[in-house]
C-alpha positions in Angstrom: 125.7 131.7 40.9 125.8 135.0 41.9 122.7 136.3 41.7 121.9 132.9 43.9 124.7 134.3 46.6 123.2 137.6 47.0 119.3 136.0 47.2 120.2 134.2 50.6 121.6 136.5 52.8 118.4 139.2 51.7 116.1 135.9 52.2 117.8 135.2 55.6 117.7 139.2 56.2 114.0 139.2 56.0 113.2 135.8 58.0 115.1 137.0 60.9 113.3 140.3 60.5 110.2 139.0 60.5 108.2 139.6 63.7 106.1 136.1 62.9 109.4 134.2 63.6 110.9 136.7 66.4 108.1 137.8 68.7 108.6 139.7 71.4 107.1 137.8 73.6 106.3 134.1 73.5 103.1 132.6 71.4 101.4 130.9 75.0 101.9 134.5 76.6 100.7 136.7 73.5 97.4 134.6 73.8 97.6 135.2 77.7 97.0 138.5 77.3 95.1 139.3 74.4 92.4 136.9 76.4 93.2 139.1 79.4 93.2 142.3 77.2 89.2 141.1 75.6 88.2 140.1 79.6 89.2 143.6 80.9 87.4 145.7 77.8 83.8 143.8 78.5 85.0 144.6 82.3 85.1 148.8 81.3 82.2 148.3 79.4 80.2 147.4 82.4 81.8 149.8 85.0 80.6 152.6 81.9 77.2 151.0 82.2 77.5 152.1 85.6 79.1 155.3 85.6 76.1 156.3 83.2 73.5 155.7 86.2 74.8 158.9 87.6 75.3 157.1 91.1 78.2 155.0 89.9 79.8 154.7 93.5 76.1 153.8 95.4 75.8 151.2 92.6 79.1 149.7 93.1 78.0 149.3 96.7 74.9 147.5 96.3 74.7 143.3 96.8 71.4 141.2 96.5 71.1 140.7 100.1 74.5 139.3 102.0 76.4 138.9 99.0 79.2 141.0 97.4 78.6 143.9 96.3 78.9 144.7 92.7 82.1 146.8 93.2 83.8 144.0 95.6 84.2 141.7 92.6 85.7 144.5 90.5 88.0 145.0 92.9 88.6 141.3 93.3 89.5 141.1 90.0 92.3 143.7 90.7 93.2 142.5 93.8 94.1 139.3 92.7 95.6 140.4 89.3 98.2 142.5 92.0 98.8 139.5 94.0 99.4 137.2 90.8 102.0 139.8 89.6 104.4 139.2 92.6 104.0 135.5 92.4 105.0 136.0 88.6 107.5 138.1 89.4 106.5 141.8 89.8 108.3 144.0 92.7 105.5 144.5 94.8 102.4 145.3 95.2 100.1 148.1 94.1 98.2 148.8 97.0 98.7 145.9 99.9 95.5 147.5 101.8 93.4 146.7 98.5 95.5 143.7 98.1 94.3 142.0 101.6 90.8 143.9 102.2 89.4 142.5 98.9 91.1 138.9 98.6 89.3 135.8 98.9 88.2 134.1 102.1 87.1 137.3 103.9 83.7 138.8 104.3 83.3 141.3 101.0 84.2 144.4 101.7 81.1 146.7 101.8 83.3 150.0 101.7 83.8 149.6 98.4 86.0 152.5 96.7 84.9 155.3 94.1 84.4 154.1 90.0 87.5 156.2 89.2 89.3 154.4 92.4 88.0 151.2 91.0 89.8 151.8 87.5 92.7 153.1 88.6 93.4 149.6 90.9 92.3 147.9 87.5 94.5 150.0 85.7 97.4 149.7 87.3 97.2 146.0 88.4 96.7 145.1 85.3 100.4 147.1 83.9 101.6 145.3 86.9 100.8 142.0 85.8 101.2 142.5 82.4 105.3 143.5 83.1 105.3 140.5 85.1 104.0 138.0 82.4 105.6 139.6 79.8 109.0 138.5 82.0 107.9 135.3 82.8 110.5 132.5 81.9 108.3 130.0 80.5 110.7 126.8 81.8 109.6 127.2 85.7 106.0 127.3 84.2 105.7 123.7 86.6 107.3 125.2 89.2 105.3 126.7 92.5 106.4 130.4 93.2 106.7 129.2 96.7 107.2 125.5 98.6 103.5 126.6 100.3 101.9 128.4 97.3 98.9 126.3 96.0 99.4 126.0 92.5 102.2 125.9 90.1 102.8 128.7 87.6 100.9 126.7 84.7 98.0 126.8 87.1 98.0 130.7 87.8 98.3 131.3 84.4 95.1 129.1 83.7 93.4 131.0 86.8 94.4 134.6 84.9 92.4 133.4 81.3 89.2 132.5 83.8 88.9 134.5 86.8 87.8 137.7 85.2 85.3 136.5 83.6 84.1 134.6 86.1 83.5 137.6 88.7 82.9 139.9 85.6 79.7 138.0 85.3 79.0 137.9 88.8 79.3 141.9 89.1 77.3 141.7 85.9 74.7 139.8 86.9 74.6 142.0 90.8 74.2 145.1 88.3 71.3 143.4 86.7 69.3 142.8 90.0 69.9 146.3 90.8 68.9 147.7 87.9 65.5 145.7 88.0 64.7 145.6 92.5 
């Protein structure tokens, strides 16, 4: 019986140790961002296809006639990501210039910033929104973060696992057409 009295409390010890069983953040938003985390490397891996042209920024300014330039979706992706951090939560935003001059509904910006300026938005949206997700209280995920806001928090979330990959493969494709005009 004793040996049976001291076996629980180590066996309860090492449960509640476990990291499987006490994450540090939930399962749904783990997944979030290790989606996020894959979308953002094949993201790098492109703008270092670019920066090995040797005329990184030119490149990020080119577009296959009137449509964004390769460098407008990149900084789409950041733009966005900065906007979705305040609905999720986050203080403010990174850069409200960026924010507004590269959202959706406006004529893409044909001024786009330098590579390393293009990171560095990427970079630090993406801490942004990762602090804000990682914050999130998954009960108002049916809640809107505002009466006027379009979607719901469940929605956004959805948007954040799609939405780089989408313009990803748009800049992607932009850099193809350039590389064979």
């Amino acid at each position: 019986m004793r040996k049976f009295l001291f076996i629980i409390p180590a066996t309860l010890f090492i449960f509640t140790s476990c990291s499987l069983l006490s994450p540090e953040r939930p399962p749904q938003i783990d997944t979030v961002i290790s989606q996020m985390e894959f979308n953002r490397s094949v993201t790098f891996r492109l703008l270092g296809e670019i920066q090995k042209t040797g005329k990184a920024d030119q490149v990020l300014r080119w577009s296959a006639g009137e449509h964004a330039p390769i460098g407008w979706h990149l900084m789409h992706l950041a733009a966005s990501e900065d906007r979705f951090a305040v609905m999720l939560g986050a203080p403010g935003l990174v850069s409200e210039s960026y924010s507004t001059k590269f959202s959706s509904g406006k004529d893409a910006a044909r001024d786009v910033p330098s590579a390393s300026a293009v990171k560095k938005y990427l970079d630090d949206t993406r801490a942004s929104l990762i602090q804000a997700l990682e914050s999130f209280d998954l009960s108002r995920i049916g809640e809107k973060p505002a009466a006027d806001a379009p979607f719901d928090y469940g929605t956004i979330i959805k948007i954040l696992s799609f939405h780089e990959a989408h313009h990803q493969g748009q800049a992607h494709a932009t850099f193809n057409l350039y590389k064979d005009r």
